[in-house]
Backbone as a ProteinNet text record, in pm:
[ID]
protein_1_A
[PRIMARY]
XXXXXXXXXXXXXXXXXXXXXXXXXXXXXXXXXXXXXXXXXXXXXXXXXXXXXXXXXXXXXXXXXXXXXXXXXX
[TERTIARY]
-2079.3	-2162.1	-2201	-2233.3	-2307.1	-2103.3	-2021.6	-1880.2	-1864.9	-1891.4	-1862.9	-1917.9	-2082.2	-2140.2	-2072.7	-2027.2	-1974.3	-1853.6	-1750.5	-1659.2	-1689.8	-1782.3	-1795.8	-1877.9	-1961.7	-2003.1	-1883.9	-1819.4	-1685.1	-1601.9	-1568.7	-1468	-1587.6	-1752.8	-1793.8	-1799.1	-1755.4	-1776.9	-1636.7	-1582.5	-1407.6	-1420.6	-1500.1	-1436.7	-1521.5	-1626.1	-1748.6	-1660.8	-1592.7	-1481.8	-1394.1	-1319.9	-1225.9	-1271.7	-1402.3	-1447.6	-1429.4	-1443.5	-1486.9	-1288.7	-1235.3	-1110.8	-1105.6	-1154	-1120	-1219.4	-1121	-1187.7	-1033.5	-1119.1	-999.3	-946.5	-822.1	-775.4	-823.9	-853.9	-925.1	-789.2	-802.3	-692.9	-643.3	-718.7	-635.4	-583.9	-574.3	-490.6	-393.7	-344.2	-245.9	-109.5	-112	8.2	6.2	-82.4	-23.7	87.3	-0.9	73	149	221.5	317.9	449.7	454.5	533.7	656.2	761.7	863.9	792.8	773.5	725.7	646.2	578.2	449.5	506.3	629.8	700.8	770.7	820.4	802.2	952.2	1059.5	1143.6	1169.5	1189.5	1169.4	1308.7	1432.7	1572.3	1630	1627.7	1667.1	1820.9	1905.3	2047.4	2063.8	2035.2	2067.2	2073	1938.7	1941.4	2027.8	2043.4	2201.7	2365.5	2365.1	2516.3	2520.1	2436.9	2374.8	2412.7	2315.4	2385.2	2552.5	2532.5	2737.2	2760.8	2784.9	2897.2	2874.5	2745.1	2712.7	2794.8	2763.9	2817.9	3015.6	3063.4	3194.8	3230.9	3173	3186.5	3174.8	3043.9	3072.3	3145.3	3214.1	3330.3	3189.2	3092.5	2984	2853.1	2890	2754.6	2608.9	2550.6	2409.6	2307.1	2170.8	2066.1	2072.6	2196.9	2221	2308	2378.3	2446.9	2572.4	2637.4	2781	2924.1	2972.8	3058.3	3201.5	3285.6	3467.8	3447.3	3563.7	3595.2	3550.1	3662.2	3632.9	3731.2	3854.7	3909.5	3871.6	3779.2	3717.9	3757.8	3810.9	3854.6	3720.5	3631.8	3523.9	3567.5
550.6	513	365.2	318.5	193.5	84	179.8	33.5	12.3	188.9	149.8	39.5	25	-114.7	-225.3	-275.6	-413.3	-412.3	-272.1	-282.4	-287.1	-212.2	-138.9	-281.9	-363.2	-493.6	-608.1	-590.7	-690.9	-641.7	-521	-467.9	-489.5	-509.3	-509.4	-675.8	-769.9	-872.6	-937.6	-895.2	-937.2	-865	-798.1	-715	-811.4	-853.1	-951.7	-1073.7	-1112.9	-1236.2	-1219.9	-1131	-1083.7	-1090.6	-1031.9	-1072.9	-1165.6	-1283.8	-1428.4	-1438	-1404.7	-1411.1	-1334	-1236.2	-1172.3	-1237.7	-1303.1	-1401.1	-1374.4	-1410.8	-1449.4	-1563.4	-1570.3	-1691.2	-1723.7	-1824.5	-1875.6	-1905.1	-1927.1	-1905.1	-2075.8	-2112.4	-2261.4	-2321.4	-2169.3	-2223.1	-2110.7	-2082.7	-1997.1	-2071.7	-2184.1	-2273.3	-2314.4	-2354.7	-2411.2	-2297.8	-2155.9	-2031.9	-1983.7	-2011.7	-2005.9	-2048	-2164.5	-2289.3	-2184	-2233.8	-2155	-2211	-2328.2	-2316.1	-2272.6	-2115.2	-2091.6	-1957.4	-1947.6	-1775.7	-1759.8	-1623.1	-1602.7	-1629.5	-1663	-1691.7	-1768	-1914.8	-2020.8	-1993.3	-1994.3	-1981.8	-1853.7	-1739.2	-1595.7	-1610.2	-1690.3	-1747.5	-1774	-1900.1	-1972.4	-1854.1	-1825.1	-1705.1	-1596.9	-1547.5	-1439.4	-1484.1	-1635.9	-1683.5	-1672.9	-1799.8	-1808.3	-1650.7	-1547.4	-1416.3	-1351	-1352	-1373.3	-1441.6	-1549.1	-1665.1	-1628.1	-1590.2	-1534.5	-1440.3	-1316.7	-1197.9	-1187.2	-1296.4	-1313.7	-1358.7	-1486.5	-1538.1	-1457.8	-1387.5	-1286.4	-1199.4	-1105.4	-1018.1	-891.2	-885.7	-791.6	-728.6	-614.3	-514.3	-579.7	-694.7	-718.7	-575.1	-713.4	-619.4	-648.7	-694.6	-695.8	-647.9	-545.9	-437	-468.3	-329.8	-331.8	-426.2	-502.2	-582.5	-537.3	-600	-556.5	-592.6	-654.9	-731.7	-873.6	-1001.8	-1118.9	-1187.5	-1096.7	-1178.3	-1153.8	-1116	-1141.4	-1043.1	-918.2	-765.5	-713	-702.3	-628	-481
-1197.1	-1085.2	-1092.6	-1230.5	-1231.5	-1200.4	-1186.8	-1186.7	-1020.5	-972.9	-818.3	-750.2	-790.9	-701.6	-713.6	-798.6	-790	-733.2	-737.9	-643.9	-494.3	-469.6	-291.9	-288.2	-316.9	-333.6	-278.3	-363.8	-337.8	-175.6	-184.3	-81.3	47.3	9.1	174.1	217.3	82.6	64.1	164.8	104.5	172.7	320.7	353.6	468.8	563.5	510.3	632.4	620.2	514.6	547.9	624.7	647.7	774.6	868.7	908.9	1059.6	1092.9	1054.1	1056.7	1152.4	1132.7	1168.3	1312	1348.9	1435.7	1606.9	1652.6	1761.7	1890.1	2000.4	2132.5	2099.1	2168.2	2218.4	2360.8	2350.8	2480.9	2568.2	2738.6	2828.9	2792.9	2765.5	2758.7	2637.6	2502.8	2413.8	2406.9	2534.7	2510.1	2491.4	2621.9	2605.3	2496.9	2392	2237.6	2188	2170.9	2116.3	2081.8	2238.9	2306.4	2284.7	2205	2181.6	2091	2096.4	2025.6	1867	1819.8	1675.5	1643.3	1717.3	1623.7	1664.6	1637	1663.1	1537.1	1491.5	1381.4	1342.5	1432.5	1433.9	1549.6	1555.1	1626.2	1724.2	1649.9	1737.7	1674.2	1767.7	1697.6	1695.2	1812.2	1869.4	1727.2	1675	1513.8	1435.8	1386.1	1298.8	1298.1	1411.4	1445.4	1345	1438	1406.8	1245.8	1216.5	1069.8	936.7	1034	957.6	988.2	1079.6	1129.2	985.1	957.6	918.5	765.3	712.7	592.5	546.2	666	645.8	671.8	680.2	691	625.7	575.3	417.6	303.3	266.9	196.1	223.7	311.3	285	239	305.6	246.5	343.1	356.1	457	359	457	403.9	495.7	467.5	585.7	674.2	745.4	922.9	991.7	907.1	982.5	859	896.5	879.5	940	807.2	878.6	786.2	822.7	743.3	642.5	613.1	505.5	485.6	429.6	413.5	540.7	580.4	634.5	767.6	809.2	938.6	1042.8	987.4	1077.2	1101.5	1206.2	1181.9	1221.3
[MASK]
++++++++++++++++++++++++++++++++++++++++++++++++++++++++++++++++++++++++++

C-alpha cells in the first residue's frame, strides 16, 4: 500500500501533463497543417517507386507486398 502512492502520484502526474497537449487548432492554422511537410509521408508517389526499385533490386518479398524474383518477372 505504502509503494502504490508514489506510483498513482506519478501516473496522475503525467496524465495532468498530457492535458496541457490536448487543445484545437484554430481555423487559421489549418493552412500551416495542411502543408504536405507536416504529413507523415510528404511524397507517398516517391516512397512507392523507392519501394518498387528496392524490392527489385533485392530479388525479395519485403513489407510491401509480394514481388518475383531479381530479374524483374513479377
Amino acid at each position: 500500500m505504502i509503494r502504490a502512492r508514489p506510483t498513482a502520484l506519478l501516473l496522475g502526474l503525467l496524465w495532468l501533463a498530457t492535458l496541457g497537449a490536448c487543445g484545437g487548432v484554430k481555423p487559421y492554422e489549418r493552412g500551416l497543417l495542411a502543408k504536405p511537410k507536416m504529413q507523415v509521408d510528404p511524397s507517398p508517389e516517391a516512397t512507392l517507386l523507392q519501394n518498387h526499385v528496392y524490392d527489385y533490386r533485392e530479388g525479395s518479398a519485403g513489407a510491401t507486398g509480394a514481388v518475383g524474383g531479381g530479374c524483374g518477372c513479377n
